[in-house]
C-alpha positions as CSV (number, residue, x, y, z in Angstrom):
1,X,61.2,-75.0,-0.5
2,X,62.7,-78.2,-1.7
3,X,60.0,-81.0,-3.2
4,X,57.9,-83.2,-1.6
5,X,60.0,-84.6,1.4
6,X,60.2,-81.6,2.7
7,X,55.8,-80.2,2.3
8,X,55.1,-79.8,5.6
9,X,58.0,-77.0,5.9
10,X,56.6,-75.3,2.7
11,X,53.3,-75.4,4.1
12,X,54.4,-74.2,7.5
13,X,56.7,-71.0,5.6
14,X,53.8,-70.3,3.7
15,X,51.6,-69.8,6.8
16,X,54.4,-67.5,8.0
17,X,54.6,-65.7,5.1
18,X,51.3,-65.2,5.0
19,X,51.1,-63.5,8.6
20,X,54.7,-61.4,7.7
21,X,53.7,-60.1,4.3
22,X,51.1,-56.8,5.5
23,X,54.2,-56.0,7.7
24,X,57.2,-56.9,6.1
25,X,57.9,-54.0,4.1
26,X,58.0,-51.6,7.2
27,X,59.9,-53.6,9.7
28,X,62.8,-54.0,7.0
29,X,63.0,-51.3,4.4
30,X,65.4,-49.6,5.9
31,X,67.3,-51.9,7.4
32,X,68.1,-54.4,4.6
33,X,68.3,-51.4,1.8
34,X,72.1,-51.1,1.9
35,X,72.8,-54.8,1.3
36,X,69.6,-55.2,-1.4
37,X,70.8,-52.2,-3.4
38,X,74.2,-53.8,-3.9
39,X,73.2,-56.6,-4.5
40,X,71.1,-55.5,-7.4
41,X,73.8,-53.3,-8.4
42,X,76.5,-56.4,-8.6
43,X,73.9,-58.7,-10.8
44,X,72.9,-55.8,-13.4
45,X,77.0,-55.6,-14.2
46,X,76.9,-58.8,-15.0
47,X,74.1,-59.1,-17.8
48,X,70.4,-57.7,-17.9
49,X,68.7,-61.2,-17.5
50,X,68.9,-61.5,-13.8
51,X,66.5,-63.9,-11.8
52,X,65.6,-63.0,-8.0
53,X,65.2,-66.1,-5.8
54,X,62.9,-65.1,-2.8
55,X,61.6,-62.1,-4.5
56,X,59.4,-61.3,-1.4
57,X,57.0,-58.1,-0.9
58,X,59.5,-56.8,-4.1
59,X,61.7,-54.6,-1.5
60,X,64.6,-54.8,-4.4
61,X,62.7,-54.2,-7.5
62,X,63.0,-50.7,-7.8
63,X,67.2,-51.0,-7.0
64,X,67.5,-52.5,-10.7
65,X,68.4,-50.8,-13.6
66,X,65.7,-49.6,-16.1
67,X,67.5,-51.5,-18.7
68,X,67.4,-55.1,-16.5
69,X,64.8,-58.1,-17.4
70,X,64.1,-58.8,-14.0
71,X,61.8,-62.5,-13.2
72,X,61.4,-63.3,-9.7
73,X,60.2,-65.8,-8.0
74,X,58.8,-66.6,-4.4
75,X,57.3,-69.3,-2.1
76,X,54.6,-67.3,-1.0
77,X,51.6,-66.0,-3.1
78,X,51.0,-63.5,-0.3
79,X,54.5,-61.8,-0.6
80,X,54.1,-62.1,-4.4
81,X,50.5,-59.7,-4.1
82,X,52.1,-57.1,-2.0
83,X,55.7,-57.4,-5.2
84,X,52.9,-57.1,-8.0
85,X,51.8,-53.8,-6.2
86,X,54.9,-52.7,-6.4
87,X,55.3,-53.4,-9.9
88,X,52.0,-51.7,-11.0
89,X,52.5,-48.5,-8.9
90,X,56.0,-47.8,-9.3
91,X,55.4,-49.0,-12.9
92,X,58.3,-50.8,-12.7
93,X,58.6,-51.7,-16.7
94,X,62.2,-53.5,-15.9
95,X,60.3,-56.3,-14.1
96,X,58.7,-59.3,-16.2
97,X,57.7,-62.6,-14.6
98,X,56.9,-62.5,-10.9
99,X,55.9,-66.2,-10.0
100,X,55.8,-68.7,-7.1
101,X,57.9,-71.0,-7.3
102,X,60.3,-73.6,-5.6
103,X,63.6,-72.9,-5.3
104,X,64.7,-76.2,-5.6
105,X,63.2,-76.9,-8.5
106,X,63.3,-74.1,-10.8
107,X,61.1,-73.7,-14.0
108,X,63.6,-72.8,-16.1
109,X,66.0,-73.8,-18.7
110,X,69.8,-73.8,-18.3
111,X,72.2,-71.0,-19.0
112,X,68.9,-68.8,-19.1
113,X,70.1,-66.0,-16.5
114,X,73.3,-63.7,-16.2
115,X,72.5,-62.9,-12.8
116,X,71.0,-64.8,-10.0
117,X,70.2,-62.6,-6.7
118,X,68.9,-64.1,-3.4
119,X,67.9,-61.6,-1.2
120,X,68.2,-62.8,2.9
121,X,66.4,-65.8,2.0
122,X,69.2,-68.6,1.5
123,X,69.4,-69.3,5.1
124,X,65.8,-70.1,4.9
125,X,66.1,-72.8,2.5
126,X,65.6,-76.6,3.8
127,X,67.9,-77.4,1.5
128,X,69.9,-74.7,0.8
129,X,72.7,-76.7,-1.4
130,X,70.2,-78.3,-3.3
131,X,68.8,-74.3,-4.1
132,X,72.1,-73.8,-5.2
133,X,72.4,-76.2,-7.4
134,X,69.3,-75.2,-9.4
135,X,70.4,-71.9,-9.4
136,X,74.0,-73.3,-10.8
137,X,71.9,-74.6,-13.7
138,X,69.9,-71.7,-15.2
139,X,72.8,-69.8,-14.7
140,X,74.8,-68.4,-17.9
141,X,78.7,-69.5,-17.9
142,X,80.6,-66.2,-16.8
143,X,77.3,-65.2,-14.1
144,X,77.5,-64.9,-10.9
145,X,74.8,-66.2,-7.7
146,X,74.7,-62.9,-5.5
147,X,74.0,-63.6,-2.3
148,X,73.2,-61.1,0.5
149,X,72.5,-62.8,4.1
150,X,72.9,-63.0,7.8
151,X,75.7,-65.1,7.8
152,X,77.4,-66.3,11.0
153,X,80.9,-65.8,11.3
154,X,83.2,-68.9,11.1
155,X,85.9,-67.8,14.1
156,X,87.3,-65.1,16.3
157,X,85.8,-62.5,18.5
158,X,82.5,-61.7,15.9
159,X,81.6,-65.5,16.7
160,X,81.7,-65.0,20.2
161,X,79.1,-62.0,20.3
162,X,77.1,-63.8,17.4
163,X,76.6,-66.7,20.3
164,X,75.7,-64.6,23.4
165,X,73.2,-62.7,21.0
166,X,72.0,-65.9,19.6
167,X,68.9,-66.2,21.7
168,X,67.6,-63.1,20.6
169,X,68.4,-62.7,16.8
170,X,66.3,-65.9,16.9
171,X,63.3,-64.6,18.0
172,X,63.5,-62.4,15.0
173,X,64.3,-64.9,12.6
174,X,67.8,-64.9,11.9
175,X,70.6,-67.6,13.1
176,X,73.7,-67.9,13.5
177,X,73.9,-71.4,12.2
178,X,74.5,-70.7,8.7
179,X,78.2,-69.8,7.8
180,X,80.0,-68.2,5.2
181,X,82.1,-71.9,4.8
182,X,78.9,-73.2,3.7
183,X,78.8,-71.2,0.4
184,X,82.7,-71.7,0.0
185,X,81.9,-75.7,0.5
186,X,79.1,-75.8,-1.8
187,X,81.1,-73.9,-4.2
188,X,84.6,-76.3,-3.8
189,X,82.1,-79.0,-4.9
190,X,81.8,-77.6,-8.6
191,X,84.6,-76.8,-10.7
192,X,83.1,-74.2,-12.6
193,X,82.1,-72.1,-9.2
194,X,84.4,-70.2,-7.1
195,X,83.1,-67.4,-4.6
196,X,85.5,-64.2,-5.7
197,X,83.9,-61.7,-2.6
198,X,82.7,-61.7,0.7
199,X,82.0,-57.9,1.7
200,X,80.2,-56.7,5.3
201,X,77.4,-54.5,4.3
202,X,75.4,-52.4,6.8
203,X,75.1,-52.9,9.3
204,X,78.8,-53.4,9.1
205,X,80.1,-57.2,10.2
206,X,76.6,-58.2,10.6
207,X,74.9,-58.4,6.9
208,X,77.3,-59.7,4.1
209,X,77.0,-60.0,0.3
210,X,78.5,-63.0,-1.0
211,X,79.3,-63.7,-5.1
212,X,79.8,-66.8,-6.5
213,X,81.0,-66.9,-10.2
214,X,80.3,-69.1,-12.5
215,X,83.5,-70.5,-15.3
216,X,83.0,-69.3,-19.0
């Protein structure tokens, strides 16, 4: 997802896209709902302009507002098909621009969004920081990244039982590698961005939504 370095991992996470996107939709609707709907719910306070990073199959679409300008954008043209569907028969009139795209290298301008969601797709990121960063840019001052993730914890008992069960959330695609201190560090690397809330959302302790602000 990050530029030419890295186009043998975007080719491979296209192929598994591609094999994930007839099934996606059923093996997570219910279980990611909780943490999507907030996290749709946080960006539309914060402006009606709101870019989705890793759009998907469109699972979050319908959680926005009415009165949201919602683009997203996704590696995978196969995930986009099954978020166009969504779009046309749920007429989803709130949702513009639904385009694959690199998440490293956005095609936008700066200060274009007042929101920036990234639905359980940051930990997939080769370069997750560098995401970030582009993200950073097309943000408006005063917006916040909204980030909703299997994060691993950084200490205490939770990290213990996150490393005896790592050997099976990996064959489902999640790790433990990925800490909340990453998005704190990324964030202590830029004066204008400061994450102001970490919250557990279901299933309690082991999905989180994380928001980063950005400075007026």
């Amino acid at each position: 997802m990050c530029g030419m370095a890295v186009q043998y991992d975007l080719e491979g996470q296209k192929r598994a896209y591609a094999k994930w996107a007839p099934i996606y939709d059923k093996v997570y609707v219910k279980l990611l709902a909780d943490a999507q709907r907030k996290a749709a719910t946080a960006a539309a306070a914060c402006g009606s302009d709101i870019l989705e990073v890793g759009v998907g199959t469109g699972l979050v679409l319908p959680y926005y507002p009415p009165h949201c300008r919602v683009t997203g954008i996704d590696l995978s043209f196969d995930m986009l098909e099954k978020a166009m569907e969504k779009k046309v028969d749920r007429k989803l009139s709130h949702v513009g621009l639904l385009a694959s795209m690199d998440a490293c290298a956005l095609g936008f301008p700066d200060a274009r969004f007042d929101a920036i969601t990234v639905p359980f797709v940051i930990t997939l990121v080769p370069n997750p920081e560098k995401a970030l960063d582009e993200m950073r840019r097309v943000l408006k001052p005063g917006g916040e990244i909204i980030i909703a993730s299997k994060l691993g914890a950084d200490a205490g008992p939770t990290m213990h039982v996150e490393s005896m069960l790592a050997p099976m959330m990996k064959k489902v695609g999640w790790s433990i590698a990925f800490k909340a201190s990453r998005l704190r560090n990324w964030a202590a690397t830029h004066p204008d961005m400061s994450v102001i809330d970490i919250s557990p959302v279901f299933p309690v302790g082991f999905f989180k939504m994380v928001r980063i602000k950005k400075a007026r």
